[in-house]
N, C-alpha and C positions, 0 to 999 in steps of 0.2 A: 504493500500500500504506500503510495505516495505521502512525501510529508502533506502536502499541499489539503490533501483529500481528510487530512484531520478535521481542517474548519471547515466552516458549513459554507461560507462564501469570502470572499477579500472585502464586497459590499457588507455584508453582514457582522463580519469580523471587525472592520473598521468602528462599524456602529457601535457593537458592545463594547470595543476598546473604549471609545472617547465618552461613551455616557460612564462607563466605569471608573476611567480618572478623572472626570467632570466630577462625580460625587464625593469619590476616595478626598482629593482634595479640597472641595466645598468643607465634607466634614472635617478634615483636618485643621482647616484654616478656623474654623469655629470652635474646634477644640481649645486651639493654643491661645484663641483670643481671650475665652473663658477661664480657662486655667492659667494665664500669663497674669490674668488680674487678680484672681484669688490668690496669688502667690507673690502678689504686688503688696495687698493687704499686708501680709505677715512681713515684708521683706523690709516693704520700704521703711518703717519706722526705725529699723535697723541702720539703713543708709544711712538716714537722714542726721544717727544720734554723734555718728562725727565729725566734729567740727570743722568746715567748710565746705561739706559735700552738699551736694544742691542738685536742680531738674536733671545733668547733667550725668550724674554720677546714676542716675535713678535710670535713668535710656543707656547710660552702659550697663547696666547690671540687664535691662531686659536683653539687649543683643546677644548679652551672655546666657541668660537661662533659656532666652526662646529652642534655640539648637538643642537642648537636652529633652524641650517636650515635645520638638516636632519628632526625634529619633524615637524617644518612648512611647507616642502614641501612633507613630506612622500605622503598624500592623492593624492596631484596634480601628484606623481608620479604614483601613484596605477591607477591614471585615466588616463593617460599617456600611462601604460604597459596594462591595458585593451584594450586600443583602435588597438595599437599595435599590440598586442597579435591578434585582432575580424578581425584585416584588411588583418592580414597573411591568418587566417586560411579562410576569407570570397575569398579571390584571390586564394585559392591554392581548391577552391569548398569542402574544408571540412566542414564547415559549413551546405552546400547543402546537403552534405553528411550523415550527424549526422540528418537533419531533416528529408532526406527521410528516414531513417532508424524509424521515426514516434516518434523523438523525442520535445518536445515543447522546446522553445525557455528560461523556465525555467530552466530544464535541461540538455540545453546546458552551460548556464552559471552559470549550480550548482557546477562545480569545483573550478569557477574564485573567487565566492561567498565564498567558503570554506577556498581557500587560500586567502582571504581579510581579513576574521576575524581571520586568524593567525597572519597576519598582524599587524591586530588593536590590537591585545593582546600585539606585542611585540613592538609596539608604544607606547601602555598605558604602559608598565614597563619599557622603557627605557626613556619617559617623568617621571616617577612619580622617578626612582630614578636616572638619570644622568643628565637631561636635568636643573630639577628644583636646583640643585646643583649647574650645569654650571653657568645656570644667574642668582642665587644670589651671588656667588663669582665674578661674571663677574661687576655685579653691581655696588658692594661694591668696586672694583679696578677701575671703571670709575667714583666715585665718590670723588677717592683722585687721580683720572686726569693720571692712568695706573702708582702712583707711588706704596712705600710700599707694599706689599700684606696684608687684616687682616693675623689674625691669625687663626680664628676659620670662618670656613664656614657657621656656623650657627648664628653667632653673628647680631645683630642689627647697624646698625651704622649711625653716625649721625644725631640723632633723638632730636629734639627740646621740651619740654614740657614746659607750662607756669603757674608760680608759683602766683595768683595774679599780681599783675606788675610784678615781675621779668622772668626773660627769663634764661631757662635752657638749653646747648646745650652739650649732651651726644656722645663722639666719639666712643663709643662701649660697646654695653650690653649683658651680658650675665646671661642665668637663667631664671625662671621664681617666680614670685609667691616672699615669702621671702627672697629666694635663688637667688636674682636678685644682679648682680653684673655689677656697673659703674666701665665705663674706660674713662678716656681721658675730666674729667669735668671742663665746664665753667659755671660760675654764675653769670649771668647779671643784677645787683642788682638795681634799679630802683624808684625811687617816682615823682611821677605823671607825668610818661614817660619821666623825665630825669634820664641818669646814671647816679650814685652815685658810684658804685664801681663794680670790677669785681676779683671774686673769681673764684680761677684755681687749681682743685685738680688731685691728677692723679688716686685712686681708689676711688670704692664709696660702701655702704652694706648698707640694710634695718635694720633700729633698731627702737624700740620701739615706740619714740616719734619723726621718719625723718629717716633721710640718714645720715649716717656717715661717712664723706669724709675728706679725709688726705692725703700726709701731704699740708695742705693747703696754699695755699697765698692770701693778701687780695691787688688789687690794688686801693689806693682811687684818682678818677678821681682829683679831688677839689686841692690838695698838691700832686697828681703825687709820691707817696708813697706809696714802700710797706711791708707789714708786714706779716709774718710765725706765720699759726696761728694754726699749728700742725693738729690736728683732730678737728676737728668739725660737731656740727649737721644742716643740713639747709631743707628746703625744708620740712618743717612738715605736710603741707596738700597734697602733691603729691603721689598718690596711685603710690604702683608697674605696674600696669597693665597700666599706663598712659605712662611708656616709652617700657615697652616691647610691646604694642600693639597699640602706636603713629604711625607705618606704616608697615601694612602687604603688603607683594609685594607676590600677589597671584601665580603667574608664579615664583618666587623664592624656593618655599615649596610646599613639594609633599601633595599629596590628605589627608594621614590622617594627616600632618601637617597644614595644611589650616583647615581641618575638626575641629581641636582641638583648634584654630586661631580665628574662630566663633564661635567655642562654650564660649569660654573664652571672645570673644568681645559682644556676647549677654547678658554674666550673668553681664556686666560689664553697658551696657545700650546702647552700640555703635550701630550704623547702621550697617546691612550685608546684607543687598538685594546684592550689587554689588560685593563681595566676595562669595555667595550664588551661582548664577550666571558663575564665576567663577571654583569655586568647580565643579557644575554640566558640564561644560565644558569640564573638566579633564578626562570625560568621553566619552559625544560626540565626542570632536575633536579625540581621535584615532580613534573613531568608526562609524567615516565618512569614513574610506579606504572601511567598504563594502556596501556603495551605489556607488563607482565608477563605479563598472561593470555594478548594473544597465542603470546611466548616458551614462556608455562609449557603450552599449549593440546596443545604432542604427547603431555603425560601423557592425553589426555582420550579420543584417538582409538583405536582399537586393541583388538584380543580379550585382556583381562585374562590370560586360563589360559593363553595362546601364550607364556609366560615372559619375554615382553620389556618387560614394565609397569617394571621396575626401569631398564632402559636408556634409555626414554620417559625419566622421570623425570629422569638422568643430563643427556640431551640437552636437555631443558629448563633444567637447572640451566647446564650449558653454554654456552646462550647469550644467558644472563642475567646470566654473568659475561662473556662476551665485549663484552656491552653496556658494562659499568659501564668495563671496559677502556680498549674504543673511545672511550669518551665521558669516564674521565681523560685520555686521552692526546692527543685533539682540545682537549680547553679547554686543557692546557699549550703546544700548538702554537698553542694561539691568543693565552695569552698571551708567549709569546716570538715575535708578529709573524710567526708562518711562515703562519698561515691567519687569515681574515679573523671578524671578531668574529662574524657570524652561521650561517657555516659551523661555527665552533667549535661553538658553543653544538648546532647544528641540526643536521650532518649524521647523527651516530648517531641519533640520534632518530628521521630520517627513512630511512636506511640498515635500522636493525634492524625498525622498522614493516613495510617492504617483505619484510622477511628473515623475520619473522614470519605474514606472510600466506600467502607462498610457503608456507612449511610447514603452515601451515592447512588449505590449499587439497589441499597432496599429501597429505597425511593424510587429508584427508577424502575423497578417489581411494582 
């Protein structure tokens, strides 16, 4: 069988395409206007509580959250504009129409199917390079409470490492590997868990035998004294890789960022089942937009006037949310270690596919 001969027509095909992203994003766009505001509520009072943030800071913060609700709600949209899209054509007997003409219930929804996975392509590129941008910028400015902006998008910040007793507290890294550069250091100097002293430098650089941090100050707790101690070396048993890889934020960095993230935390000895996990996500989650149509597909089957088009619908929505469920509550089990990283990421994906078809198939009985 030709591929061709899947769809019912190139006319026909066209039609359900454009009425199905006509909806898909109608609802989408209604979603993030409604949830961008409800999240304005809580957020902005926040913005607002540092001192000289204004409208200004209030429209950067939305550019930054919109991205994270268009990616999270794209799918629930796709299942949304399916349903939509099956309930028009099921009332207006087009539906009826395309099966008497001896079409299966496959290829009625091999257009919806095609334009889903266009979908999920431009899900997975606009997650892997604007979304994963958004919320680590977004992060890193909810961590100094929406004041200052960093400077560099890609920098690390605030990341703690522990030196033997002393306690390291790094406000921005940058670089990897020897080419790792501190900013913003504190050195919590300590014996036998009391302070002794605390050293405050403002840049820091890997050199042969530690970290060469300047220009320094030394505070001593004991006489409240303190002393410039220009450059100096500290921190001689702390690898680079223990502040640049002290906390990956998986959803911050795109897929080959994360990819290169575990491969670096593996050679190093670190755990990555639940970044593993993650990673394989990166994937899945766009590519949940084309099991919607399946899901959404019981509004499509069925005699409109038989008064059950509203329960179809119901049902559909049903288990579109039981998907998104399944498929939190697998990747949290995957990352706290109880399922393996590709079962997380995989199984609902390939559970509700099955769970979908079934229904297909008896509907279309």
């Amino acid at each position: 069988m030709k591929l061709v001969s899947f769809f019912p027509s190139r006319t026909v095909a066209i039609y359900m395409g454009r009425m199905f992203l006509l909806r898909t994003f109608a609802v989408l766009a209604a979603l993030v206007l409604v949830l961008q505001a409800l999240d304005l509520l809580s957020e902005s009072g926040d913005i607002l509580a540092f001192p000289g943030n204004g409208d200004a800071q209030i429209w950067h913060y939305v550019s930054l959250r919109i991205p994270q609700i268009i990616a999270r709600f794209l799918p629930f949209s796709v299942l949304l504009g399916t349903i939509l899209t099956l309930i028009t054509m099921n009332q207006n007997s087009e539906i009826v129409a395309l099966k008497g003409s001896g079409l299966s219930a496959h290829q009625v929804l091999a257009p919806l199917l095609v334009a889903s996975l266009g979908v999920a392509v431009i899900s997975f590129v606009f997650s892997d390079h604007v979304v994963a941008r958004a919320t680590a910028t977004l992060n890193q400015w909810q961590k100094v409470n929406y004041g200052k902006l960093p400077i560099d998008r890609g920098d690390r910040a605030n990341v703690w490492v522990r030196d033997g007793d002393d306690l390291i507290e790094v406000a921005q890294i940058r670089g990897r590997g020897t080419a790792t550069r501190l900013g913003g250091i504190t050195l919590y100097d300590r014996t036998g868990g009391n302070l002794v002293a605390i050293l405050r430098a403002d840049h820091g650089r890997r050199v042969a035998n530690g970290w060469l941090v300047g220009p320094a100050t030394r505070f001593e707790v004991a006489h409240g004294t303190v002393t410039n101690l220009g450059s100096v070396v500290v921190a001689k048993d702390v690898r680079p890789d223990q502040f640049t890889l002290a906390s990956v934020d998986a959803d911050g960095l795109s897929f080959g960022a994360l990819k290169s993230a575990i491969g670096d935390l593996s050679d190093a000895g670190r755990p990555t089942k639940g970044l593993e996990g993650s990673l394989w996500h990166k994937l899945s989650g766009p590519l949940s937009a084309v099991l919607m149509p399946l899901l959404g597909a019981v509004a499509a089957f069925g005699i409109a006037r038989s008064g059950k088009l509203f329960v179809r619908a119901v049902i559909g929505m049903g288990l579109g949310f039981a998907f998104f469920v399944a498929d939190n509550f697998a990747l949290a089990m995957g990352n706290l270690g109880v399922y393996p990283p590709f079962l997380a990421a995989w199984a609902p994906f390939l559970l509700f596919f099955l769970i979908g078809e079934a229904v297909l198939i008896r509907s279309e009985e």
